[in-house]
C-alpha positions as CSV (number, residue, x, y, z in Angstrom):
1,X,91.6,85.4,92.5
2,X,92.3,85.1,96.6
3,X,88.3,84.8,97.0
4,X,88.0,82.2,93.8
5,X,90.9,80.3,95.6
6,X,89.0,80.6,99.1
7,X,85.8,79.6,98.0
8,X,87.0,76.4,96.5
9,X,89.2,75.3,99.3
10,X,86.2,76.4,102.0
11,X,83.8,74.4,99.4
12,X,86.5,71.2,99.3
13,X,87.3,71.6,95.6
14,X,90.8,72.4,95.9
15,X,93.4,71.1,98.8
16,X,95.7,73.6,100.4
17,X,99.0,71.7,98.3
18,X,96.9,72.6,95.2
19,X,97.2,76.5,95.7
20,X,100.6,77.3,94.2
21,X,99.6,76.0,91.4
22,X,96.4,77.7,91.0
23,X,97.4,80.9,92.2
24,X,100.5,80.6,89.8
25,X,98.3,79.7,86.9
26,X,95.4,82.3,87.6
27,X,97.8,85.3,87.9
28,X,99.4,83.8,84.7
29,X,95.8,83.7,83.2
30,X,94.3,86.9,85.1
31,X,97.3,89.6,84.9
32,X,100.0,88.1,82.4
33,X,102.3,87.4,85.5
34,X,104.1,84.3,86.2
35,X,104.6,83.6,90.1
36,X,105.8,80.0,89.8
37,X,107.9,78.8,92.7
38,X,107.4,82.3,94.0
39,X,105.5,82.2,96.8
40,X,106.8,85.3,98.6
41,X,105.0,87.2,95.3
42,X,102.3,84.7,94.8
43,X,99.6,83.1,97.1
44,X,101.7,84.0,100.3
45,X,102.2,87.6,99.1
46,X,100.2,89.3,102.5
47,X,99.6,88.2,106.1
48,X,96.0,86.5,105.6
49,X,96.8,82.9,104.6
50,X,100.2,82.1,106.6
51,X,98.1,83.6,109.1
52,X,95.4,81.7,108.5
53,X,92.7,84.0,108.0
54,X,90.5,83.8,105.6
55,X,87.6,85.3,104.0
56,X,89.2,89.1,104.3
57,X,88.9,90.2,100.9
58,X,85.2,90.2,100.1
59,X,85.0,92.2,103.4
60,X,87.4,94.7,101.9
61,X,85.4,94.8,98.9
62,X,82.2,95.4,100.9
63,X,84.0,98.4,102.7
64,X,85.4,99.5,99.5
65,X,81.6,99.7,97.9
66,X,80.4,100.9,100.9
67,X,83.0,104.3,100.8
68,X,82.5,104.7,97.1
69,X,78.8,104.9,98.1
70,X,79.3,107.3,100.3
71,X,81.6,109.7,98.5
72,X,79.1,109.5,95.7
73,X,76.5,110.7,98.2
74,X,79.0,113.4,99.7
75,X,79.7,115.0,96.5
76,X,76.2,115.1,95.3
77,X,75.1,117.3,98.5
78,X,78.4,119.2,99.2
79,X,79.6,119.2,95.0
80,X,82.0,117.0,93.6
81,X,84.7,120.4,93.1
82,X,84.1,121.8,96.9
83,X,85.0,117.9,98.0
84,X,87.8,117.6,95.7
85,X,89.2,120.9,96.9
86,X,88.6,120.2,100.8
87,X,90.4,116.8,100.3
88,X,93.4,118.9,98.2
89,X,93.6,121.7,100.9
90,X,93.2,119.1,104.0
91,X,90.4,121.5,105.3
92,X,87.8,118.3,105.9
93,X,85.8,119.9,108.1
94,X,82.7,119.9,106.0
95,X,83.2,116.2,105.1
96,X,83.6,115.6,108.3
97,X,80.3,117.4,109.3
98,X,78.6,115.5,106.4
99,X,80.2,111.6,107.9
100,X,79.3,112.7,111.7
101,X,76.2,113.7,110.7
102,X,75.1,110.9,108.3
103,X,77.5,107.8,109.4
104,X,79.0,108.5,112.7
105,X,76.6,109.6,114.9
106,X,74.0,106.6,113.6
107,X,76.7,104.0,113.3
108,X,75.7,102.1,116.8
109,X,71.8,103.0,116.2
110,X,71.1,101.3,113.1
111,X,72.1,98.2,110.9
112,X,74.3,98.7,108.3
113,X,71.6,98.1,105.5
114,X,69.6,101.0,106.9
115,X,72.5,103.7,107.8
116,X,73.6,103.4,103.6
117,X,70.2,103.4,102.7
118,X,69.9,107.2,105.2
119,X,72.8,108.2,104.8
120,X,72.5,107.9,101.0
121,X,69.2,107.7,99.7
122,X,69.9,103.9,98.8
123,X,70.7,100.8,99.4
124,X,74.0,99.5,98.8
125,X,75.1,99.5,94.7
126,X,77.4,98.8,93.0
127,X,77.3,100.9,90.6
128,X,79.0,103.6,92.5
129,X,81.8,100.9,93.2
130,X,82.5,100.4,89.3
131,X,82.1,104.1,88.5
132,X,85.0,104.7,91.2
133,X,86.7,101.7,89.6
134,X,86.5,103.0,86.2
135,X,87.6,106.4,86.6
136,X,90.3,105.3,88.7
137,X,91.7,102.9,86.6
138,X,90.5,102.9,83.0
139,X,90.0,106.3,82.8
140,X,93.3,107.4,84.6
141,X,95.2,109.8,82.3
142,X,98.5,108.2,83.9
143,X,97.6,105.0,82.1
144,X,97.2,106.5,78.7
């Protein structure tokens, strides 16, 4: 929704006075919720635009795919159970051995492209993104 809104006023398809409205009527239309005359809750619900800053979220999005990448890659070498437990005992030491190894020590050597692609035998997809999507929210027991 935030990038849909951002793109259009960036493009000059919407004016800034048109985004209560939009935002009211995409949440309405997205998620079932109804923010009119609610800013506080609706398009001025974080920091970015009253602060003016924009383009934020797909950069958040790009982290997000990037970590899911990466988990997918840590689990597959260390084992999805021996991760899960490390992360439930708070004994990271092997994950961290895994990131310093793989990200953190080549973070300042290489581009971005080519530290996912080492670090996990591919480029960026975003596959791993919707698989960490799906079982965190459609297949989430709590939902259910």
């Amino acid at each position: 929704l935030r990038y849909e809104l951002e793109r259009d006023l960036v493009e000059g398809r919407v004016e800034v006075e048109q985004l209560p409205e939009l935002w009211a009527a995409k949440m309405k239309e997205y998620l079932g919720q109804d923010t009119v005359g609610n800013h506080k809750d609706g398009e001025l619900q974080d920091i970015h635009w009253p602060d003016g800053m924009f383009g934020y979220f797909p950069s958040y999005t790009l982290g997000a795919m990037y970590a899911a990448q990466l988990m997918a890659a840590l689990k597959a070498q260390l084992g999805e159970e021996a991760v899960e437990a490390a992360i439930r005992s708070g004994q990271l030491e092997g994950v961290f051995g895994w990131l310093k190894e793989k990200v953190w020590s080549q973070a300042s050597l290489l581009e971005t492209d080519e530290l996912i692609r080492r670090a996990t035998g591919e480029p960026l997809n975003p596959d791993h993104f919707r698989r960490h999507l799906e079982k965190r929210y459609r297949d989430c027991t709590a939902w259910k």
